[in-house]
C-alpha positions in Angstrom: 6.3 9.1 -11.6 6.2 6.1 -9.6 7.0 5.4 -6.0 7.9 1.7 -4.5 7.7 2.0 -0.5 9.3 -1.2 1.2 8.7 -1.7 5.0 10.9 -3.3 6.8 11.7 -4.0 10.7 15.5 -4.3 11.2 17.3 -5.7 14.6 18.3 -2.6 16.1 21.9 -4.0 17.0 22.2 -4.9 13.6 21.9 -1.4 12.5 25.1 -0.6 11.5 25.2 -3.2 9.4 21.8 -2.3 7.6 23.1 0.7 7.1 26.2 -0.9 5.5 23.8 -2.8 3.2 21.4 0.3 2.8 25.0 1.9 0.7 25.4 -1.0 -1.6 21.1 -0.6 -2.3 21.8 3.3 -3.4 25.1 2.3 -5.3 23.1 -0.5 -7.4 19.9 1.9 -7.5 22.4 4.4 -9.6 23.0 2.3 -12.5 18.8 1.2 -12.7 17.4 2.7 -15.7 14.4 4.8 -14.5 15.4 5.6 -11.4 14.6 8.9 -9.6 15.7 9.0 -6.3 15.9 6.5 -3.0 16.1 7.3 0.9 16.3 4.8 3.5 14.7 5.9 7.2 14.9 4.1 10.2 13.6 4.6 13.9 15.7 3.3 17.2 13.2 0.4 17.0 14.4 -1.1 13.8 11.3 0.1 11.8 12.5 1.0 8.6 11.9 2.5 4.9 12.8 2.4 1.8 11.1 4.8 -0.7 12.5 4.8 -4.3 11.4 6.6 -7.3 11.0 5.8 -10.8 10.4 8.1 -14.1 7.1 5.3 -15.1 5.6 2.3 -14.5 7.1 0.5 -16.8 10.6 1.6 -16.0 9.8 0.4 -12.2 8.5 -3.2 -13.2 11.1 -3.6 -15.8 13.0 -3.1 -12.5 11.2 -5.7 -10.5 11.2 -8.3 -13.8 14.9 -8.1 -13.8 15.4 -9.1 -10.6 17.4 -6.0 -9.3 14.8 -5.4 -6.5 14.0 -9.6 -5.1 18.4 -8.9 -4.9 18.2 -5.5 -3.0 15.5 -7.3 -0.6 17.9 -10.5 -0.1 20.6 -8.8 0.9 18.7 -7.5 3.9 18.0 -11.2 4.7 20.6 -11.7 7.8 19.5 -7.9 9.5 15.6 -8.5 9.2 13.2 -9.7 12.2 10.1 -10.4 9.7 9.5 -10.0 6.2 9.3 -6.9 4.2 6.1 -5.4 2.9 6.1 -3.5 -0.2 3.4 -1.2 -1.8 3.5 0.7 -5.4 2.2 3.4 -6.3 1.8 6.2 -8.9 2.6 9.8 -7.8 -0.7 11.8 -7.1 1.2 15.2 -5.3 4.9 15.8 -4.6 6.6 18.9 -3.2 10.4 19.1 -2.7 12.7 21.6 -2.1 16.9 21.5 -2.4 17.4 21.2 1.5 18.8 18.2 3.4 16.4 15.8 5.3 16.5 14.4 8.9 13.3 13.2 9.9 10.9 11.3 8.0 6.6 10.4 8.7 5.2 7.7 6.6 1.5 7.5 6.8 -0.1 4.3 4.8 -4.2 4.5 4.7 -6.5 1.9 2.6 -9.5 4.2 0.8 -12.7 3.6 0.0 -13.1 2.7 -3.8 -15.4 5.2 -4.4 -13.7 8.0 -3.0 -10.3 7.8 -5.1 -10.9 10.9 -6.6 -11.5 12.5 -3.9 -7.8 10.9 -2.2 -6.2 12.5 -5.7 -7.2 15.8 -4.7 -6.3 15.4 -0.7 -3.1 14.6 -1.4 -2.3 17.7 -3.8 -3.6 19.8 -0.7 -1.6 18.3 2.1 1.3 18.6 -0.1 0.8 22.3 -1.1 0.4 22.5 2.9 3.3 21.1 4.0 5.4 22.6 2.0 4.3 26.1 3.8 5.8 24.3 7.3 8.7 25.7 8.9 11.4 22.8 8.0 9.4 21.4 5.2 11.9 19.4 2.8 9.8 17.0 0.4 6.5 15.2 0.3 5.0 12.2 -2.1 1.8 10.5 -1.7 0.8 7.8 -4.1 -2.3 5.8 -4.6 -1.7 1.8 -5.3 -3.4 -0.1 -7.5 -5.4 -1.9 -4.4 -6.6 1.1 -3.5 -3.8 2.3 -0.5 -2.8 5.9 0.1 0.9 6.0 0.8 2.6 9.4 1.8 5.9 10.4 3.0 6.8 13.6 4.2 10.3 14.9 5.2 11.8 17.6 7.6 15.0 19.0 8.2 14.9 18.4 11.8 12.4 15.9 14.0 11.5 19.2 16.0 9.9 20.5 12.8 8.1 17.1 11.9 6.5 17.3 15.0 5.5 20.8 15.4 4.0 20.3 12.4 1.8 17.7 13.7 -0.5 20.3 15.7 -1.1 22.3 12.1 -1.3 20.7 9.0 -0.9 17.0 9.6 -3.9 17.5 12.0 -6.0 18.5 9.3 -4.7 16.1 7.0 -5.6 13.2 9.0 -8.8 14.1 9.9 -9.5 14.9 5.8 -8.0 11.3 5.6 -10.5 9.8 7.8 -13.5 11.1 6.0 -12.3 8.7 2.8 -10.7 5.5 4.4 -11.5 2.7 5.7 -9.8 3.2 9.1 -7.2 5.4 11.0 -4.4 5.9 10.0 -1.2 5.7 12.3 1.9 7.6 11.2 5.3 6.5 11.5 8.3 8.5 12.3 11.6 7.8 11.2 15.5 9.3 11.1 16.5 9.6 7.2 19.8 7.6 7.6 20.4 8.1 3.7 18.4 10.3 1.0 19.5 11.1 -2.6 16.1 12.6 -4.0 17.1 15.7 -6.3 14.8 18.0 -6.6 14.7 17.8 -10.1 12.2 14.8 -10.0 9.9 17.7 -9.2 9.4 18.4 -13.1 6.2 17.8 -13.3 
């Protein structure tokens, strides 16, 4: 499976119209053919993303060639304060469960070439290790083809994504270190809209 993480930073009195155009996204993301599941997340800031998923890589840049996605982007166009930012990846570790999110953390990392393996088999543990949390919903990581580590994980309350902080994610970041080029800096975020089922967990 494939994941397409779009960043972008939304005028925070303009939200209720993002999240007027985030419902049209979803409603077009439905008929794609491919598709696996979307959310949108967004802080009181105007930080914002959108994380889709997609069955291959050829089903997601069919997507892209067909111009469904430069359309999705556009109609953003009048909300935005600076361009969106997009990174694609395949799926190295996901763990989901059937419960509803409300908090999200993104956490975007470049590695080191030479220790892409080794980011592989990070990811499959912070994902087994998250999902033993209290309030664990889902988790993806995916690796891009320029050699960024991409992860989202989501909670069913913010209290939960940030008592988690002090236990796993600790750990995780400090694994993370070891095989990047620099720190990473995660990003919390509400989940404003998330139709993920759980059955893209087939591996």
């Amino acid at each position: 499976m494939y994941a397409r993480f779009t960043e972008a930073t939304i005028d925070p009195k303009k939200r209720e119209n993002a999240e007027m155009i985030a419902e049209s996204i979803f409603t077009a993301a439905r008929q794609q053919k491919g598709f696996r599941g979307l959310s949108f997340c967004l802080d009181p800031k105007g930080e914002a993303v959108f994380l889709s998923l997609w069955e291959s890589k050829e089903a997601l840049l069919a997507n892209e060639a067909s111009g469904y996605y430069q359309e999705q982007v556009a109609k953003l166009k009048d909300v935005l304060t600076k361009p969106t930012t997009r990174q694609v990846g395949e799926l190295q570790a996901q763990e989901e469960t059937h419960k509803a999110p409300k908090a999200a953390r993104l956490t975007v990392s470049q590695i080191r070439k030479d220790a892409e393996p080794q980011s592989t088999r990070l990811a499959q543990d912070v994902s087994r290790a998250a999902r033993n949390e209290p309030g664990f919903v889902a988790w993806y990581g995916a690796l891009t083809e320029d050699s960024m580590m991409a992860a989202i994980s989501f909670w069913d309350s913010d209290e939960a994504m940030k008592k988690s902080e002090s236990r796993y994610l600790k750990d995780a970041l400090s694994k993370l270190k070891e095989i990047s080029t620099g720190e990473a800096q995660p990003k919390l975020y509400e989940v404003v809209e998330h139709e993920i089922p759980a059955v893209a967990a087939v591996r």
